[in-house]
C-alpha positions as CSV (number, residue, x, y, z in Angstrom):
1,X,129.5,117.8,143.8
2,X,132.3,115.2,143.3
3,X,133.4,114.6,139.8
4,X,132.7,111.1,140.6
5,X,128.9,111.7,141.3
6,X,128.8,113.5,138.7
7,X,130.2,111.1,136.3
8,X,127.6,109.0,137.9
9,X,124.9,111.1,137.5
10,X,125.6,111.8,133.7
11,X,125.3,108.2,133.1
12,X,122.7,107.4,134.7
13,X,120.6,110.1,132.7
14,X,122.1,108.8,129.7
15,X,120.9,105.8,130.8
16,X,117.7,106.7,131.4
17,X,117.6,108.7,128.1
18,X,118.7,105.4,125.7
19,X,116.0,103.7,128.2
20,X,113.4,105.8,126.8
21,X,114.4,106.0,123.2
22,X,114.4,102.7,123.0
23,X,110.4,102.4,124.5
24,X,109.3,104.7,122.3
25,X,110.8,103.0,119.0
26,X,109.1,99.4,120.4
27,X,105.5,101.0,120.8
28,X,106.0,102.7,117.6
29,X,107.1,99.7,115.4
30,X,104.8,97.4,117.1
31,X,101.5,100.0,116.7
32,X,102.3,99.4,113.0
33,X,103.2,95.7,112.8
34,X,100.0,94.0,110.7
35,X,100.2,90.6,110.3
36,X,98.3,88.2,107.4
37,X,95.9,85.6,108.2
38,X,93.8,83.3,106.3
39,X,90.7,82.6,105.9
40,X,90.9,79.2,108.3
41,X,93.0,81.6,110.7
42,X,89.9,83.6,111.3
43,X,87.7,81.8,111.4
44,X,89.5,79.9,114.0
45,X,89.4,83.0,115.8
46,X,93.5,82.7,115.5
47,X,93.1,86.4,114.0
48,X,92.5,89.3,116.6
49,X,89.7,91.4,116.5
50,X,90.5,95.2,117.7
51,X,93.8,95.1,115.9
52,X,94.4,95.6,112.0
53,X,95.8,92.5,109.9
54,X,95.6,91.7,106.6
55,X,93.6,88.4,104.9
56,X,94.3,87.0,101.8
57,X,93.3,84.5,99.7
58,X,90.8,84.2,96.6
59,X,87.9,86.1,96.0
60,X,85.2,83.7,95.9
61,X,83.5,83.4,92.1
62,X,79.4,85.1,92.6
63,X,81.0,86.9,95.6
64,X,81.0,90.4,94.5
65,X,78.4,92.6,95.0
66,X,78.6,96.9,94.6
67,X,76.8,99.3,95.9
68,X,78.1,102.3,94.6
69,X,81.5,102.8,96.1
70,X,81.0,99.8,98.5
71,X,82.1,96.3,97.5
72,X,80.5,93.1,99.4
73,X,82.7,89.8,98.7
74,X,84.4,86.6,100.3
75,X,87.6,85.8,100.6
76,X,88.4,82.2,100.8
77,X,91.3,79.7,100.9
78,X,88.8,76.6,99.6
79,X,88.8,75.5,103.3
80,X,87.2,78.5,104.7
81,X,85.9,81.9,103.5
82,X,85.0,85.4,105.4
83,X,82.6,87.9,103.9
84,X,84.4,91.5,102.9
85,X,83.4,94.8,103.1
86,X,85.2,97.6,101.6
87,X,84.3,101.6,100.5
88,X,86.4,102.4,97.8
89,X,88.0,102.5,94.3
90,X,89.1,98.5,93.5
91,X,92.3,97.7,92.2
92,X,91.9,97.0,88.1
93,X,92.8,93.5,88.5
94,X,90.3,92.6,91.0
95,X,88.2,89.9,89.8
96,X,86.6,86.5,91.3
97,X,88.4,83.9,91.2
98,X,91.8,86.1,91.4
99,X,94.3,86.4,94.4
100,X,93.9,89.6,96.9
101,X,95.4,90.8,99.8
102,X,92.8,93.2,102.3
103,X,94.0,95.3,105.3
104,X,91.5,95.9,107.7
105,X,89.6,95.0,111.1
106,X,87.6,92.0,111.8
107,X,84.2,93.3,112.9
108,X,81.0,91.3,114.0
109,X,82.0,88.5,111.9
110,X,82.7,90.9,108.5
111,X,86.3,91.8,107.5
112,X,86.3,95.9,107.2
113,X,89.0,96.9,104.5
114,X,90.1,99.9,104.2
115,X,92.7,98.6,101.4
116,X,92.8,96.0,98.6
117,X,95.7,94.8,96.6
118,X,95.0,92.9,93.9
119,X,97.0,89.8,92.5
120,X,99.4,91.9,89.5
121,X,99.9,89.0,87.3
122,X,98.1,85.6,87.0
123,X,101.2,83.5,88.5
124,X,101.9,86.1,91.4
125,X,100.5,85.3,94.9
126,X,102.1,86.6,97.6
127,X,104.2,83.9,99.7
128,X,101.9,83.8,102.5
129,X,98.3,83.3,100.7
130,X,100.2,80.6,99.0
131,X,101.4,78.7,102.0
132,X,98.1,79.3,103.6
133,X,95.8,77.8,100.6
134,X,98.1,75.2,100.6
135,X,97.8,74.5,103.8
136,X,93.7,74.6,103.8
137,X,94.5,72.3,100.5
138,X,95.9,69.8,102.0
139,X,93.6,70.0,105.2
140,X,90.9,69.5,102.8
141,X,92.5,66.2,100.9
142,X,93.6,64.6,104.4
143,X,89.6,65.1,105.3
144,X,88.6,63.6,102.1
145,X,91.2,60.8,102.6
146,X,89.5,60.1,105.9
147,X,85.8,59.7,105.3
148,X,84.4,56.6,104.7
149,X,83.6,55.3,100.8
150,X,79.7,55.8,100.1
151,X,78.1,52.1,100.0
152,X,78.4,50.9,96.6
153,X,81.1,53.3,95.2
154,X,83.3,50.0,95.4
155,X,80.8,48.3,92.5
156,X,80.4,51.4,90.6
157,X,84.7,51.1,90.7
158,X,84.1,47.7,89.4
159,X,81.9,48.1,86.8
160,X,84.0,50.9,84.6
161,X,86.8,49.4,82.0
């Protein structure tokens, strides 16, 4: 063989080498890429099903019902809520009414978790369950905004000093 061809033929496998490296890396970062979603994303169907993500928001007060090691309770973002299931020890600072994060699978309608985080101090929430639940906030007031006064709220206005 010429050294030429084989110059050629050395970079081509390296080539083909790099090629393959670099696949393997992709598939392997993107297998473990979990993304969040609110409570309005999924039940918008935004979220996908046979993938994990992670859904946060609050955990809805009267929610929380246990059954030994499993916990039943919905998540909401005060636009929308999804019911929670999860088998296992809870965080300390899980309560209602409290920020949490849950990393799981959507399935028939039920959020599977197989891990909670709980918010770790009462002013942390993690940057996207605050955009999200501000976003469902202000969803909810432009809704509000648009409805039409109930007859006679206008005299009831008038009659208070």
């Amino acid at each position: 063989m010429k050294p030429r061809h084989k110059r050629l033929t050395l970079a081509a496998g390296v080539l083909l080498a790099c090629g393959a490296v670099v696949t393997l890396v992709l598939n392997a970062f993107q297998s473990n890429l979990v993304f969040f979603y609110s409570p309005s994303q999924v039940a918008a169907h935004e979220a996908p099903s046979a993938r994990t993500f992670r859904i946060g928001g609050m955990v809805e007060q009267g929610s929380v019902k246990r059954d030994g090691l499993a916990v039943n309770f919905v998540v909401t973002d005060t636009a929308k809520t999804v019911p929670v299931r999860y088998e296992g020890i809870l965080p300390d600072l899980f309560q209602e009414g409290k920020g949490v994060v849950a990393q799981g699978q959507l399935q028939g309608g039920v959020f599977m978790a197989r891990e909670v985080l709980a918010k770790h101090d009462e002013n942390y929430m993690p940057p996207e369950a605050a955009e999200a639940l501000k976003r469902a906030q202000a969803g909810k007031s432009r809704l509000a905004d648009s409805m039409p006064a109930a007859p006679g709220a206008a005299l009831a206005a008038d009659k208070q000093p």
